[in-house]
N, C-alpha and C positions, 0 to 999 in steps of 0.2 A: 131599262137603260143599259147600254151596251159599252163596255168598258172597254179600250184596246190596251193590248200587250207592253205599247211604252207608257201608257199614261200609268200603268199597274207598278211597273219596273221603278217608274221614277218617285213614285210612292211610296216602294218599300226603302228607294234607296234615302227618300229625306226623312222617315221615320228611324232607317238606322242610324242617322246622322244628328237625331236630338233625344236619344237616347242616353240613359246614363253614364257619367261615364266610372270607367271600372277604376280600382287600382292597379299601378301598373305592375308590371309582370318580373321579377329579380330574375335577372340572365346570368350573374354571375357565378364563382365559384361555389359547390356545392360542400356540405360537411363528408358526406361519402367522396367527392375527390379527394377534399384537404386528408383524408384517414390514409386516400391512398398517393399520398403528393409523392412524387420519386424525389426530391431533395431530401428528404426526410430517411426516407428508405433508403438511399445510398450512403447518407451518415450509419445508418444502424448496419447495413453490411459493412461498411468501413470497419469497425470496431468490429463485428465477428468476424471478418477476417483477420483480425488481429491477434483475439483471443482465440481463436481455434486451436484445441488440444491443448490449453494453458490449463495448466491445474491452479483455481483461484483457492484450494485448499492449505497448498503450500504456501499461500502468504498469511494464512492465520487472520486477524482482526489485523494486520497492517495496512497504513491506509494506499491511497493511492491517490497522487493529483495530477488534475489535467489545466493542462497551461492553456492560453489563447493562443488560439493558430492564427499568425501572423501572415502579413506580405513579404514572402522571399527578400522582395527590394528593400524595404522598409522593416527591418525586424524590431523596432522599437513601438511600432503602431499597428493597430490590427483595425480592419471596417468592421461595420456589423455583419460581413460575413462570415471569419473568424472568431467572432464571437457568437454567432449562433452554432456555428458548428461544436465548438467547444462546449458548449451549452447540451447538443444532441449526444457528442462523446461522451459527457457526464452522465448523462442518464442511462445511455444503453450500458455503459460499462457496470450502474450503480444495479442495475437490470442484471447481468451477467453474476450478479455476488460479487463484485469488487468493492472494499471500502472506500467508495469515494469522497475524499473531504472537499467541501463545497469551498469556493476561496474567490472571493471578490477583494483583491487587496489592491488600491487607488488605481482600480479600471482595468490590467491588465497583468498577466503573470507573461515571463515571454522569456525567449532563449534570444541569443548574439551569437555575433559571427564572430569564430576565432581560431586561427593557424588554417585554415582553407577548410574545417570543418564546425558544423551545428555544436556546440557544447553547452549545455546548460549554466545558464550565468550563478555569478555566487549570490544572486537576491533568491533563486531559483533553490539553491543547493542549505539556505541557511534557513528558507521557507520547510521546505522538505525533512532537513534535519527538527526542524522542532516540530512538525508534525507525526514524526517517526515513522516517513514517506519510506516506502521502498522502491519506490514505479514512479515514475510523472512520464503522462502523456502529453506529446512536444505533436507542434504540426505546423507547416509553413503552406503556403498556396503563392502560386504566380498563374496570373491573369495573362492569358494568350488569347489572339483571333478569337477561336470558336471555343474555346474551351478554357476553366480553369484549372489549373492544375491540383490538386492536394497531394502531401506527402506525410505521413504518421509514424511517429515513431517513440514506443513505448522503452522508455530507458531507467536502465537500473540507476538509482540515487548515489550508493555507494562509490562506483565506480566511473559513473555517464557511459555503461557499454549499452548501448541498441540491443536488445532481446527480442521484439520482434517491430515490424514496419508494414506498413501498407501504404501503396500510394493508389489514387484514382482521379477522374477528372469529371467535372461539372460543366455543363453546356453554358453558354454564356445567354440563356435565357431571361428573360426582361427581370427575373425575384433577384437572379445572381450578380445580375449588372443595377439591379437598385440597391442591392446589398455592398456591392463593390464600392457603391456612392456612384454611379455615372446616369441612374436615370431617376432628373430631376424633377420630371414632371411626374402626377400624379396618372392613377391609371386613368 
């Protein structure tokens, strides 16, 4: 019995077709990206740019705290993206040997606007003083087109003087704009 070439083809092709079927295949995000996500990695140079050549020996066991990086516009409210950033602050700085005291106080620590400059508010300055703060890390972001903005800036307690600053910007990629609060649907 002599078989031809389509009757063969169409055989293998209804055999692969009641074949088990498999589980399906995870296309998503890998653990080796997430290790190497650049949102991550641009928070952590943030902060050594900051601390570059800072001597963390001359603040002794003083602590240091980091505020919620708010919206420029909005300085009284921060999205979850100012709060995860402050969140990655804290760690890389606690990373670096700074004594950072951890501070969840009703959802947000934050600076106000006053005389055309940032000044640390007096919830800010009375938090700090009973922590026996010497440093609070301050950070505001404004949401543009393509990109958002961040601005840092590490300020002495005593005085509110800027000691040192970094600003940089965030692509407005689909994390940045779910984190902004603007993308409401799921991936």
């Amino acid at each position: 019995m002599r078989l031809s070439l389509p009757l063969i083809a169409a055989a293998a092709a209804l055999t692969a077709c009641t074949s088990v079927p498999t589980a399906p295949v995870y296309t998503g995000p890998s653990y080796e990206a997430a290790a190497q996500n650049p949102f991550i990695a641009s928070g952590r140079t943030a902060i050594d740019e900051i601390v570059r050549d800072f001597d963390v020996a001359q603040l002794g066991q003083a602590p240091v705290l980091v505020a919620t990086v708010v919206n420029v516009n909005d300085l009284s409210r921060s999205a979850p993206l100012g709060r995860t950033l402050s969140e990655i602050y804290a760690s890389q700085l606690a990373t670096k040997g700074f004594n950072v005291k951890e501070l969840k106080l009703r959802g947000d620590v934050y600076v106000k606007e006053g005389a055309g400059e940032l000044l640390l508010s007096r919830e800010i300055r009375d938090i700090a003083q009973n922590h026996q703060a010497v440093l609070v890390l301050v950070g505001t972001y404004s949401q543009a087109n393509q990109y958002t903005y961040v601005s840092l800036k590490l300020v002495r307690t005593i005085d509110s003087r800027i000691v040192r600053s970094h600003d940089y910007a965030l692509p407005n990629d689909r994390d940045v704009q779910r984190m902004l609060g603007q993308v409401a649907t799921p991936y």
